[in-house]
C-alpha positions in Angstrom: -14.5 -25.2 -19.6 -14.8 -25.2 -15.9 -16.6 -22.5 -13.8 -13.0 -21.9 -12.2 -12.0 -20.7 -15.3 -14.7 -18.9 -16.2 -14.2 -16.6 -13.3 -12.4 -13.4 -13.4 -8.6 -14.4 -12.5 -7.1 -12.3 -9.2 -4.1 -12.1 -7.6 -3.7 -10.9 -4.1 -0.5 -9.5 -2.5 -0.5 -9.1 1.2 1.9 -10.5 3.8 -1.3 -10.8 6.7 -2.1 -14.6 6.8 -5.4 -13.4 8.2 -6.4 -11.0 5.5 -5.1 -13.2 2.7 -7.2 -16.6 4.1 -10.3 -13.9 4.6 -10.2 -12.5 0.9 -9.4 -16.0 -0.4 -13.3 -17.5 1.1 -14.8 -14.6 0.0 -13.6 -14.3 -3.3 -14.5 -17.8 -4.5 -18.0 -16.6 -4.8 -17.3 -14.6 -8.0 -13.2 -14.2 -8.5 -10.8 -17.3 -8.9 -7.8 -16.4 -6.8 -4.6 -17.4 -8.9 -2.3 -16.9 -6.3 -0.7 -15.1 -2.9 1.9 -13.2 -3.0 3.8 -12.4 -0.3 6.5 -9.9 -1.4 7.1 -8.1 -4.7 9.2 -10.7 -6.4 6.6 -13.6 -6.7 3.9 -10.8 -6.8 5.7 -10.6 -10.5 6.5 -14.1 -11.6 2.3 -14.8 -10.2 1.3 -12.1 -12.3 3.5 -13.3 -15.9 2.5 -16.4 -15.1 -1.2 -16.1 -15.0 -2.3 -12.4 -16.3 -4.8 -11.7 -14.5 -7.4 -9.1 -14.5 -8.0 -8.0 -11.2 -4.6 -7.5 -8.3 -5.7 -6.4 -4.6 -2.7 -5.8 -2.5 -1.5 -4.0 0.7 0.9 -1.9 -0.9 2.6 -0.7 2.4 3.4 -4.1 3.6 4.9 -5.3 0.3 8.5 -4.9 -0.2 8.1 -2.2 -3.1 11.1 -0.3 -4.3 9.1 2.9 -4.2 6.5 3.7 -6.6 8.5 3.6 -9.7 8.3 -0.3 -9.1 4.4 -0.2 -9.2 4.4 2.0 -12.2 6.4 -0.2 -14.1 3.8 -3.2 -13.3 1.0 -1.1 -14.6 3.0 -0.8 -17.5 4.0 -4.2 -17.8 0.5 -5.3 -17.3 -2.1 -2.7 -19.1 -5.4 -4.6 -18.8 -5.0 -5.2 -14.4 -7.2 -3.6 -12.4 -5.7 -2.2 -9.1 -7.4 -2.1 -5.9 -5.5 -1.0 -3.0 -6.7 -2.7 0.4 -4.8 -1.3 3.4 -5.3 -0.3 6.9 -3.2 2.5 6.5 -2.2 5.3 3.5 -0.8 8.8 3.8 -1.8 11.6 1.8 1.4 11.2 -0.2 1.0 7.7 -1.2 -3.1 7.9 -1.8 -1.6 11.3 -4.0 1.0 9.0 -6.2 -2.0 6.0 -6.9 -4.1 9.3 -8.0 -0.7 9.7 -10.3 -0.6 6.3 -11.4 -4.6 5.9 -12.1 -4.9 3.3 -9.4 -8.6 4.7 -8.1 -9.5 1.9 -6.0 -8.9 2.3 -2.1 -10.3 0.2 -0.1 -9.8 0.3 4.2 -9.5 -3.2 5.6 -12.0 -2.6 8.0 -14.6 -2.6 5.0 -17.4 -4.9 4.8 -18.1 -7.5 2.1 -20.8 -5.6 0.5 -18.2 -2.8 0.0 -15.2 -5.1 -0.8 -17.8 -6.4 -3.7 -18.9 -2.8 -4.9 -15.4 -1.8 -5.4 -14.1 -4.7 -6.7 -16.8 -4.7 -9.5 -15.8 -0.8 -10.0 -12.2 -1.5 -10.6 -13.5 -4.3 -13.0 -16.0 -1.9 -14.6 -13.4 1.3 -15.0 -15.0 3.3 -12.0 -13.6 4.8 -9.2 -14.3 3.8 -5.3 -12.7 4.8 -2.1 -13.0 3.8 1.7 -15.1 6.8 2.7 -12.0 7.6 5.4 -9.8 7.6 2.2 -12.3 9.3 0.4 -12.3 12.4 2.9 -8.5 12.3 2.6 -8.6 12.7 -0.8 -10.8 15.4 -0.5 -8.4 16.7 2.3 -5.4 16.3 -0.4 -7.1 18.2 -3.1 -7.7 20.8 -0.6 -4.1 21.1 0.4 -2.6 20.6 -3.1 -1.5 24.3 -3.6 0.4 24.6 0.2 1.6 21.1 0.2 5.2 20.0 1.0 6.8 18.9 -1.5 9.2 15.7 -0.2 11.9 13.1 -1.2 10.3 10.0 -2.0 10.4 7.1 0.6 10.5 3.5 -0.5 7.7 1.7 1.3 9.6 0.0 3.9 11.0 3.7 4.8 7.6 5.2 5.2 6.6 2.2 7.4 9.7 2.7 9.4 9.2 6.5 10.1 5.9 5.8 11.2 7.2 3.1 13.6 10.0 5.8 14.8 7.0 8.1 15.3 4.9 5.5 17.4 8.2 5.5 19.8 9.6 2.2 18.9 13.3 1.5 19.2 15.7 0.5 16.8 15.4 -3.1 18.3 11.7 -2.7 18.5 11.6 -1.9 14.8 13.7 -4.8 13.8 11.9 -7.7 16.0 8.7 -6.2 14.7 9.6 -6.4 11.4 11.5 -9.3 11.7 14.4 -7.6 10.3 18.4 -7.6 11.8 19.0 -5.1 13.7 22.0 -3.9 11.2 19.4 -3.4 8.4 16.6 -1.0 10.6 20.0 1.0 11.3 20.7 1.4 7.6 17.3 2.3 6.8 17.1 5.0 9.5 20.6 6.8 8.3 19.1 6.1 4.7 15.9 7.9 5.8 17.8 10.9 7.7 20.2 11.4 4.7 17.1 11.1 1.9 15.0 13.6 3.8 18.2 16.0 5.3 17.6 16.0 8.9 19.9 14.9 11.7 18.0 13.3 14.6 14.4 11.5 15.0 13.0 14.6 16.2 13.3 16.5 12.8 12.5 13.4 11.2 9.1 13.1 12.9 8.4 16.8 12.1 9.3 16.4 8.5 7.0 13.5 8.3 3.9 15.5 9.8 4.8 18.4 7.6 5.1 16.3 4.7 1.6 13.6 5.5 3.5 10.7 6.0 2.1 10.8 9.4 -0.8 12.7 11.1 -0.2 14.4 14.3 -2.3 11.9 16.1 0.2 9.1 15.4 3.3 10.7 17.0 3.8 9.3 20.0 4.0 11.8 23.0 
């Protein structure tokens, strides 16, 4: 047997060629990295193909069909360990991995003494958060009894409401993306009908009411 195989198989699903080429060098210390996916549909044929124990994705930036579509990979797939490594999670979704058990958040801004520690947590059935997630949960916990109860977004909405917060256009979206500019339009009537509000405006204050964005990101 090799020592490749006697390393703990991974999987990572992120769409930033940066972060993925990162994780792979520093991985090959301990982990062997099976494969990178870039969207949800090889995320699942990588993970049938080579079970795995451990799966570290951006969640946000992968083209998930809402959470239901995470749930049913946890279900599919008993023995993975989650870790969620992102840049950037709302109350609502750190709330539904809280739902789902996933208990390892990561920030990409960590180091690789803290990718390590929480890696061997999620490996080891403990919990570990990004201390800037870690205060959030703290902050969701807090506001648990008065919070806003809201329609579930996919994750490609939620990314696109933040956008439309930031002040981006509907072209803006779509080149940034790298989406047509027919599709950003559907998602944005999508998003108004889904949530029941008429204009951008209400949007961006249901989405401040709600956490899936802070005041500070709203662009002024």
């Amino acid at each position: 047997m090799s020592l490749t195989e006697n390393k703990t198989a991974v999987i990572i699903a992120d769409n930033q060629f940066l972060v993925t080429e990162s994780l792979k060098t520093l991985l090959s210390e301990q982990f062997s990295v099976k494969a990178v996916a870039l969207n949800v549909t090889s995320l699942k044929t990588a993970l049938k193909r080579y079970d795995p124990r451990l799966l570290i994705t951006d969640y946000s930036l992968l083209d998930f069909n809402g959470f239901d579509e995470l749930k049913e990979i946890r279900h599919n797939f008993p023995g993975l360990n989650i870790v969620i490594l992102s840049g950037s999670i709302t109350r609502n979704e750190l709330a539904e991995f809280n739902n789902l058990g996933i208990k390892n958040v990561l920030h990409k801004n960590c180091d690789r003494d803290e990718l390590f520690t929480c890696l061997n947590a999620a490996l080891t059935g403990r919990k570990y958060y990004s201390d800037i997630y870690l205060d959030l949960l703290f902050d969701l916990n807090e506001r648990k009894s008065t919070t806003v109860e809201t329609t579930q977004l996919t994750s490609s909405e939620t990314e696109i409401v933040r956008l439309i917060a930031q002040g981006l256009t509907t072209k803006e979206i779509a080149m940034k993306k790298y989406l047509s500019f027919h599709t950003v339009m559907t998602h944005r009537k999508n998003i108004l009908r889904k949530v029941g509000v008429s204009n951008a405006s209400e949007l961006i204050m249901y989405a401040i009411k709600s956490g899936i964005i802070d005041t500070i990101e709203y662009h002024i």
